[in-house]
N, C-alpha and C positions, 0 to 999 in steps of 0.2 A: 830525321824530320818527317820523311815520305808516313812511316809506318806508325810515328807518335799520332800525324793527321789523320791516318787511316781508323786508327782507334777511334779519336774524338769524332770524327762521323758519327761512328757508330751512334753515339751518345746525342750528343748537342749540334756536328757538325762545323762548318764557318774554317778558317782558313787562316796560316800564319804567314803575318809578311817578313822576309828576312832580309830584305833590303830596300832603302828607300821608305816612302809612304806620300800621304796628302800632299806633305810641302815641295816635294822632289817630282821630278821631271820619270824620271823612272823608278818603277816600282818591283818588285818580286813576290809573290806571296803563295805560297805551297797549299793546294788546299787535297783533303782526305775526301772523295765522294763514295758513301757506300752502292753496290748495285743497285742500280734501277734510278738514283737520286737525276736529278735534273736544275744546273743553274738557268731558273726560265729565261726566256727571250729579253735582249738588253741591248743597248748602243753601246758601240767601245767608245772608249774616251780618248785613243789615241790611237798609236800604233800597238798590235800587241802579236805575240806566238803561247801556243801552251803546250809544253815539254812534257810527253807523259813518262813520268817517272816507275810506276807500275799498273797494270792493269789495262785495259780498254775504253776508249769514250769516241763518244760520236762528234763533232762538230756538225752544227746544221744552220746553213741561210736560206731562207726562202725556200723555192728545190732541190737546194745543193746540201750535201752532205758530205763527212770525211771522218773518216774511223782513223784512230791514234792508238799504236798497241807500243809499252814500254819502248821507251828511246828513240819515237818520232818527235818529231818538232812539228807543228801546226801553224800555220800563219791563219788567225782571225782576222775575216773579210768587217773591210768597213764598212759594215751595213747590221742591221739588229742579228743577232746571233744567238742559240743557245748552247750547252754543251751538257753532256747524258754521258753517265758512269754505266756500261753495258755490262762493267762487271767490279769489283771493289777496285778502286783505282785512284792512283795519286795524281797530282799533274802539277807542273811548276809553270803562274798564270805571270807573263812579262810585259809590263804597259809601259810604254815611253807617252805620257799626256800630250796633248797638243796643245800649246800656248792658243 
């Protein structure tokens, strides 16, 4: 799955969810970012971590930043956040929504 998203970066981009979605409480969704790509600045929605599957990516709030290299786990601060492919990189993104 990491390497199918890795490709459609390339291309089109966007992200697949393999478990959960809108109507559910918790979500799963694998997204492929090529080098340098960037999901701009955003609010989480709930509780969330992002598992990087392969490659490099930065997390950044505010000042703060955090580099994820294949096989960390990230916890997303709840505050606006973005997240930067440093190099072609998978990441598996996990939201539990807040009621």
């Amino acid at each position: 799955m990491a390497r199918q998203q890795l490709k459609q970066a390339a291309t089109a981009g966007g992200g697949h969810t393999v478990y959960g979605g809108h109507e559910k409480v918790l979500r799963q969704t694998v997204i492929g970012m090529i080098e340098g790509a960037v999901l701009g600045e955003h609010s989480n929605p709930g509780e969330a971590t992002v598992q990087v599957l392969s490659g490099r990516v930065r997390l950044v709030t505010g000042d703060l930043s955090w580099e994820g290299r294949a096989g960390d786990l990230l916890i997303v601060p709840d505050a606006r956040h973005s997240l930067e492919a440093l190099v072609d990189s998978a990441v598996l993104l996990t939201v539990a929504k807040l009621s």
